[in-house]
N, C-alpha and C positions, 0 to 999 in steps of 0.2 A: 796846537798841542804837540808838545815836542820832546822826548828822552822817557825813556824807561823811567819809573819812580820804582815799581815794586815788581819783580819776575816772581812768580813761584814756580817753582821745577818740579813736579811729581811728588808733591806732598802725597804720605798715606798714612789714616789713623786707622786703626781695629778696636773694636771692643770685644768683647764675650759675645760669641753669636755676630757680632755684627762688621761689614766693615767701612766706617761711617767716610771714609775720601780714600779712593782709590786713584792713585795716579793722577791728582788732580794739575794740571798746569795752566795757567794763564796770565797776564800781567797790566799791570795799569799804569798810565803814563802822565806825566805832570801836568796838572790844569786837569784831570780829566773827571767826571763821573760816570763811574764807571757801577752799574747793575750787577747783583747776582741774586739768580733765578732760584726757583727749584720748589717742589714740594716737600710738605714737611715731613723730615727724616730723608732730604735728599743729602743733607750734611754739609749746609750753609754755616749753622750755629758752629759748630766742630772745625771747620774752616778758618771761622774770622776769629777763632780763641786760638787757633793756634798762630795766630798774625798777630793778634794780641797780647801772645806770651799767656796764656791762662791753659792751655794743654802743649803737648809738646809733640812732634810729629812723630810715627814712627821712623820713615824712610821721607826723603826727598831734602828739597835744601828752598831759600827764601834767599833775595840779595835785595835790599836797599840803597836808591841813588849809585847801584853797581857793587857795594860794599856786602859782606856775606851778613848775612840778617837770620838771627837765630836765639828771638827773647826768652830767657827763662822764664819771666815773671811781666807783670803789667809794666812796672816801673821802668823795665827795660826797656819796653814797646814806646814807652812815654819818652823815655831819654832821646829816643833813636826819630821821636817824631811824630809817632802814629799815637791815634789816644781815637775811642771810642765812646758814642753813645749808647747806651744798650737801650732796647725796650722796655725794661720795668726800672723805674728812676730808682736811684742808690740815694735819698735825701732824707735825712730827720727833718720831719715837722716840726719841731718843738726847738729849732738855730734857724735864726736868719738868714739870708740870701749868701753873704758874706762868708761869715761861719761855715756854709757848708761847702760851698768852693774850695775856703782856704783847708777843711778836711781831705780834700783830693790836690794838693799841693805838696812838693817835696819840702822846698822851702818857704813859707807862704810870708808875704811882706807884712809888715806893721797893717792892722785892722785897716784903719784909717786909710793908707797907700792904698792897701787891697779895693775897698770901698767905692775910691775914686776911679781906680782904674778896670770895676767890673761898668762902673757908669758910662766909662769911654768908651771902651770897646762893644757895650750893648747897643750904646748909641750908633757907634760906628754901622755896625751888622744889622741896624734895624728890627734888632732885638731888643727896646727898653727895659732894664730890670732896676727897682730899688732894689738897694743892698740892704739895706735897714728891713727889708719887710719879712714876716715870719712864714716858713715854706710852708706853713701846715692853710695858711691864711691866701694861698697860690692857687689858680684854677692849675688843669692840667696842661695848657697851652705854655702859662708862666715858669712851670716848673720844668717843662724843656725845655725852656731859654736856659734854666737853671744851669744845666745839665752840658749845655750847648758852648755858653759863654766861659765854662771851668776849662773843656775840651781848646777854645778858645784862645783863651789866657798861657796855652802850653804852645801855641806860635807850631799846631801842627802841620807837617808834611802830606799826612793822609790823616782823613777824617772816616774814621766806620758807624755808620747812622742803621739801626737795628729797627725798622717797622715806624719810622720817625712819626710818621701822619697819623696815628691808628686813634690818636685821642685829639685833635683837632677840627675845629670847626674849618670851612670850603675859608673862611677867611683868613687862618692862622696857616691853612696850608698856601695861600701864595703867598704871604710873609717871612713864610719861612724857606719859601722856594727863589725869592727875593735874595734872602739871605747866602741860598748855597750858590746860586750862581755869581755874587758876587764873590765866594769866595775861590770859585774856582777861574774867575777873573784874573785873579791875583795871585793863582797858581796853587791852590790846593787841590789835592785831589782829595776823589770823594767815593768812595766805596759804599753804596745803595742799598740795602737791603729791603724789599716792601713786596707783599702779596697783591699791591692795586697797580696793574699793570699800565691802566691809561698815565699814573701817577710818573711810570717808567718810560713810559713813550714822550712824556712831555720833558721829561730834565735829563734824561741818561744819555749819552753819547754812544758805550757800550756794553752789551750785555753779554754775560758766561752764563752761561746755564746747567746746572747738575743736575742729575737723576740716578737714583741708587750711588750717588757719592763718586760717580764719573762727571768728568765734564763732557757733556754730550754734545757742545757745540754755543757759536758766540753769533752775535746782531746785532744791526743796528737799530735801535728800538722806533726810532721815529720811520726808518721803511720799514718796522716790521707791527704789522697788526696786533692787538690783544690775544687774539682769537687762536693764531699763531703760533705766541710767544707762550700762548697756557698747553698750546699741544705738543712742543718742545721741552715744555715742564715735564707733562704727564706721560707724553709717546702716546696717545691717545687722541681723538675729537674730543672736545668737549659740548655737550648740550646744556644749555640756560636752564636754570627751572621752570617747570610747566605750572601756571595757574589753572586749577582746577575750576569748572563754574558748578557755584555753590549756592543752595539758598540760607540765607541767616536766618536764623530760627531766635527762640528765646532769648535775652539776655541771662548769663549764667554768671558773671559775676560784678558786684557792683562794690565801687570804692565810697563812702559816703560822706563827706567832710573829712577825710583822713589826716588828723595831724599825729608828729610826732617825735620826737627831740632824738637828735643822734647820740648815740654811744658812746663816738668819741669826741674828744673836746674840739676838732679839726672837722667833725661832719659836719651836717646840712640838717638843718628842720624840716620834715614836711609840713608844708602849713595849707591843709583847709583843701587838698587832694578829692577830686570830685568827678567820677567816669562810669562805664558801664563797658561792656565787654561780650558778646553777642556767642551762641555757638555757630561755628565755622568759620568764624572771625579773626585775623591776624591785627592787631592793634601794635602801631611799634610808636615806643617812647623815646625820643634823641635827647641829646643835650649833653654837653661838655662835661669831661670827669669833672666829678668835686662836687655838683648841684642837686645831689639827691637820691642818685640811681642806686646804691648801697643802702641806702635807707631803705628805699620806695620797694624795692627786691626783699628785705631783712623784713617789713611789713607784711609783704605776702605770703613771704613762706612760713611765717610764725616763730622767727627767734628775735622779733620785735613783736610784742603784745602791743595791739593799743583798745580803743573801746570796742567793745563785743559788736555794734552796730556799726562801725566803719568798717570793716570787712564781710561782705556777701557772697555765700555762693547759694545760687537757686534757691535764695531765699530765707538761708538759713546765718544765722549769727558767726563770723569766725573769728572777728579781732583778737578773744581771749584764748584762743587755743593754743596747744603746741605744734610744732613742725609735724612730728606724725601723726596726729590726730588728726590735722590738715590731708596728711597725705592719704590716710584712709581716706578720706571722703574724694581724694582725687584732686588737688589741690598740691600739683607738684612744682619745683622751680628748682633750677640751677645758675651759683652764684656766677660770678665772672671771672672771682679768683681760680681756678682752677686744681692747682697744685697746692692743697692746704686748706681750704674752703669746699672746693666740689669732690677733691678726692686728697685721701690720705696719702702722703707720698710714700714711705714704710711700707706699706699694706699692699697686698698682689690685689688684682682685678676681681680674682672673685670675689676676697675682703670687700673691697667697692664697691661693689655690685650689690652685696649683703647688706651695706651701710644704709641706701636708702631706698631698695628693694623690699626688706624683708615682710614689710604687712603686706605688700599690693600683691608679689608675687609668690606667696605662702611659702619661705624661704626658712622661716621659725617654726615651732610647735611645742606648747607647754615649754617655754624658757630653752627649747634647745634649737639650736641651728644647726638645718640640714645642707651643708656642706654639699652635696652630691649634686642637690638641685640649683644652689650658689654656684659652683662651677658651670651648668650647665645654663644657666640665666647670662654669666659673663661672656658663655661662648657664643653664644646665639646676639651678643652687642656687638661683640668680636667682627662675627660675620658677617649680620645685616649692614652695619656702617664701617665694612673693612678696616678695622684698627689694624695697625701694622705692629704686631706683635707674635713675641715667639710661643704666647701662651697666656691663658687667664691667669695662671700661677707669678709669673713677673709681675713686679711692684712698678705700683702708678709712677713713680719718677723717672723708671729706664724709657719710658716711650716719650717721644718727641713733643713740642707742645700741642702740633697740631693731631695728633692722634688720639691723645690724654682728651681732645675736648669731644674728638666722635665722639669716645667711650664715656665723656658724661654726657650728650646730647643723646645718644643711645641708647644710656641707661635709664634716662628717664621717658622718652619715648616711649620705649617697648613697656613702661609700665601703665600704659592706656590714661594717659590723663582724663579728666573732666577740664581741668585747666593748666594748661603748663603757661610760667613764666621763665622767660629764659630773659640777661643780661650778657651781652657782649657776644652770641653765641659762633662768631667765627672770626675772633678776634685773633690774628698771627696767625689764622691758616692757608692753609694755599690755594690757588683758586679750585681742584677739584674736588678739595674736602669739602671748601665753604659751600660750591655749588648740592653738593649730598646731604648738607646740612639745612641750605635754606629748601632744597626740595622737601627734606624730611617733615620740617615746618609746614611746608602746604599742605602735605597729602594730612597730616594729623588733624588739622585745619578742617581740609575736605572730609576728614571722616568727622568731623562734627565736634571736636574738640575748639576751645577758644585760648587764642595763644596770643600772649602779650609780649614783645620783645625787645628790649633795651638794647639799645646800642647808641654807639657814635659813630657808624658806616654808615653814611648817608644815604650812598648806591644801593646798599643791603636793603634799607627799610622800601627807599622806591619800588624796588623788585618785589617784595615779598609781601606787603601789606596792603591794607585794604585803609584803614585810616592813621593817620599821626597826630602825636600832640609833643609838642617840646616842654623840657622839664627846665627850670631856672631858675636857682638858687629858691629849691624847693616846691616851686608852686607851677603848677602846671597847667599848659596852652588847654583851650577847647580844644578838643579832635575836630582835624579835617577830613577829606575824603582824599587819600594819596595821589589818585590822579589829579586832581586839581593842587599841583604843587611842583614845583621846580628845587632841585637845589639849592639856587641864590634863598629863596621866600626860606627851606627850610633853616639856612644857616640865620638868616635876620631872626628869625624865631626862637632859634637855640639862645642867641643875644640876649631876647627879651624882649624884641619889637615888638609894639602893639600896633593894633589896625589891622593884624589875619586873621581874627578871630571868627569862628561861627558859634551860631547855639551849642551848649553843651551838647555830649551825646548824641549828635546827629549821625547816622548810622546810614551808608550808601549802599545798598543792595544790588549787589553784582545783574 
């Protein structure tokens, strides 16, 4: 690897209160992948939008292939070479493969030209995509090719990949890891951004690392440890979460034949959903975006009704109820969406806190909301799971992604579940939040709560659970006992492979 591609020279952005890159400098060189580090709100995201042309520096300067680099706008980033993928896909469901590419093109060629030439080029990269197929009709794997092969198609210089793996099966991530080193073969550079560090010791050549929005210092990932590379993040050791030894008590809550038609004309069925769920019990559900898990979550929390007798808790009927009526009885969940699903972006934190606190933590009274106690419920999430925030009064959007999910993992927490179900619950965060987060999971666990947890972090569910079952295209694996399972077995499972299966509801006691 040889010549400068991109210098940044002491980039610095401010916001109100905050000052999100201070003096940031470092630079990446042709062929190269190149990592950037940091925890959330160390001012990564703020970083690559200003390389991107989507905020504009205060102070500092950019040069490109030597030339002064200074995007106004995306289009400009895109003219000059650079084009990005971000973490949450910019795709209508409802246009084809084709269609939505040619949406992110200046000039986009006759249908047809287009067509052919997303076919070459996916083939080439070992990315296959139909252009004809409709995105909505896309696992999540498919719809980052999507995504991949537009950035593609623009013949860029540097590529910036925003959390690329977070919805991938173990098999789509060396496909796609396939993909980037070929194209750094060929002389692209590649600008990394991912919270999975072993992820970063296997493909990155160099890492910068920020903290409080300084570059605190750079590595090379494969001499340098995980373990390392996350106390560099944080300035801190970090410890693993502690499993507590527990004994499993009752079952508290029981899914019973649960079918049930999605919402939207692009969801998932659940069909014929059959488990049981222990107190003290961590139960995690994997499986590839698209197959269910919005469903399967919208079920439990009750803004999908199904029959009164496919949902149980302790024995009691819940299919027909609502979201709060659930949540009386202790029956709490948070969605995955975060920003606009789990919390109002508008709304300050105590507003949030109010939203789905108010029965458990006596926050109402006769139709009035006591505000005093709202406040001091958000400040106490604030503190226990250190939100990085200037105040319960700031609105859920000014904080980072990874803090906005303490403070819904937090919030429902501290509201003493009977059952929490949580989906994705440390999805884009940085390894010291998610470590505070899946601790927070055990100890609620240990205190005798039963917590069922969705995700597609593989490592997450290994660590934290007690059994697994994979969801697919609706219909769900028997539970195993998480020790008896490896990685590879998990991802053939997410697949759909038959042959792991044990008895239903076999329950392994610590």
């Amino acid at each position: 690897m040889t010549g400068k591609l991109l210098t940044i020279n002491g980039l610095t952005k401010a916001y109100p209160g905050v000052i999100a890159n201070d003096d940031v400098s470092f630079q990446i060189t042709n062929g190269e992948v190149h990592a950037l580090l940091g925890e959330n709100g160390a001012g990564k995201s703020t970083l690559v939008k200003m390389i991107y042309g989507l905020v504009k520096p205060d102070a500092g300067s950019m040069t490109l292939n030597d030339a002064a680099y200074a995007p106004n706008e995306p289009r400009a980033a895109r003219s000059a070479g650079v084009a990005m993928v971000f973490q949450h896909f910019s795709l209508f469901e409802a246009l084809n493969v084709a269609e939505n590419i040619a949406l992110g093109m200046e000039n986009p060629p006759a249908m047809g030209q287009l067509s052919a030439k997303i076919s070459q080029v996916s083939g080439d990269y070992g990315l296959p995509l139909d252009p004809h197929r409709l995105v909505g009709d896309l696992s999540a794997g498919e719809r980052q090719r999507v995504e991949i092969i537009r950035c593609l198609l623009q013949d860029p210089k540097l590529l910036i990949m925003d959390e690329p793996t977070s919805v991938l099966t173990p098999q789509e991530v060396d496909i796609l890891f396939a993909t980037l080193k070929l194209l750094r073969e060929q002389g692209t550079s590649i600008l990394y951004i991912s919270h999975k560090l072993e992820e970063i010791r296997t493909l990155c050549d160099e890492a910068t690392v920020l903290r409080g929005g300084k570059n605190v210092g750079t590595c090379i990932p494969r001499e340098t440890s995980a373990s390392a590379m996350a106390e560099m993040m944080v300035g801190t050791r970090l410890s693993p979460p502690q499993k507590a030894y527990k004994k499993l008590e009752k079952t508290v809550l029981q899914l019973n034949g649960l079918n049930l038609s999605p919402a939207s004309p692009f969801g998932t069925s659940l069909k014929d959903i059959t488990l049981e769920i222990r107190a003290g019990e961590i139960l995690g559900i994997g499986g590839v975006a698209g197959n269910g898990q919005d469903e399967l979550l919208g079920a439990l929390s009750g803004e999908a009704k199904s029959a009164p007798q496919s949902v149980q808790m302790d024995g009691q009927n819940l299919g027909h109820l609502s979201p709060n009526a659930r949540r009386k009885l202790g029956l709490l969940a948070a969605p995955e969406e975060r920003l606009g699903h789990a919390a109002a972006p508008d709304m300050t934190l105590t507003e949030n806190a109010m939203l789905t606190a108010a029965e458990r933590e006596n926050l109402q009274s006769n139709g009035f909301l006591n505000w005093t106690r709202s406040r001091s419920f958000a400040e106490k999430v604030i503190a226990r799971f250190d939100v990085r925030t200037p105040g319960p009064e700031n609105a859920a959007r000014s904080l980072s992604g990874g803090n906005l999910q303490k403070f819904v993992i937090g919030r429902e927490i501290l509201q003493n579940p009977r059952v929490l179900v949580v989906n994705q619950p440390t999805w884009g965060v940085d390894a010291s939040a998610a470590a505070a987060i899946r601790q927070a999971l055990l100890d609620l666990a240990a205190d005798g709560a039963a917590v069922l947890v969705i995700s597609q972090d593989l490592d997450e569910l290994m660590e934290i659970t007690d059994r697994f079952a994979a969801l697919n295209e609706g219909r769900l694996s028997a539970p195993v006992a998480t020790s008896d399972l490896t990685v590879e077995k998990i991802g053939l499972m997410l697949g759909g492979a038959h042959g792991m299966e044990v008895a239903h509801d076999t329950v392994v006691h610590p």
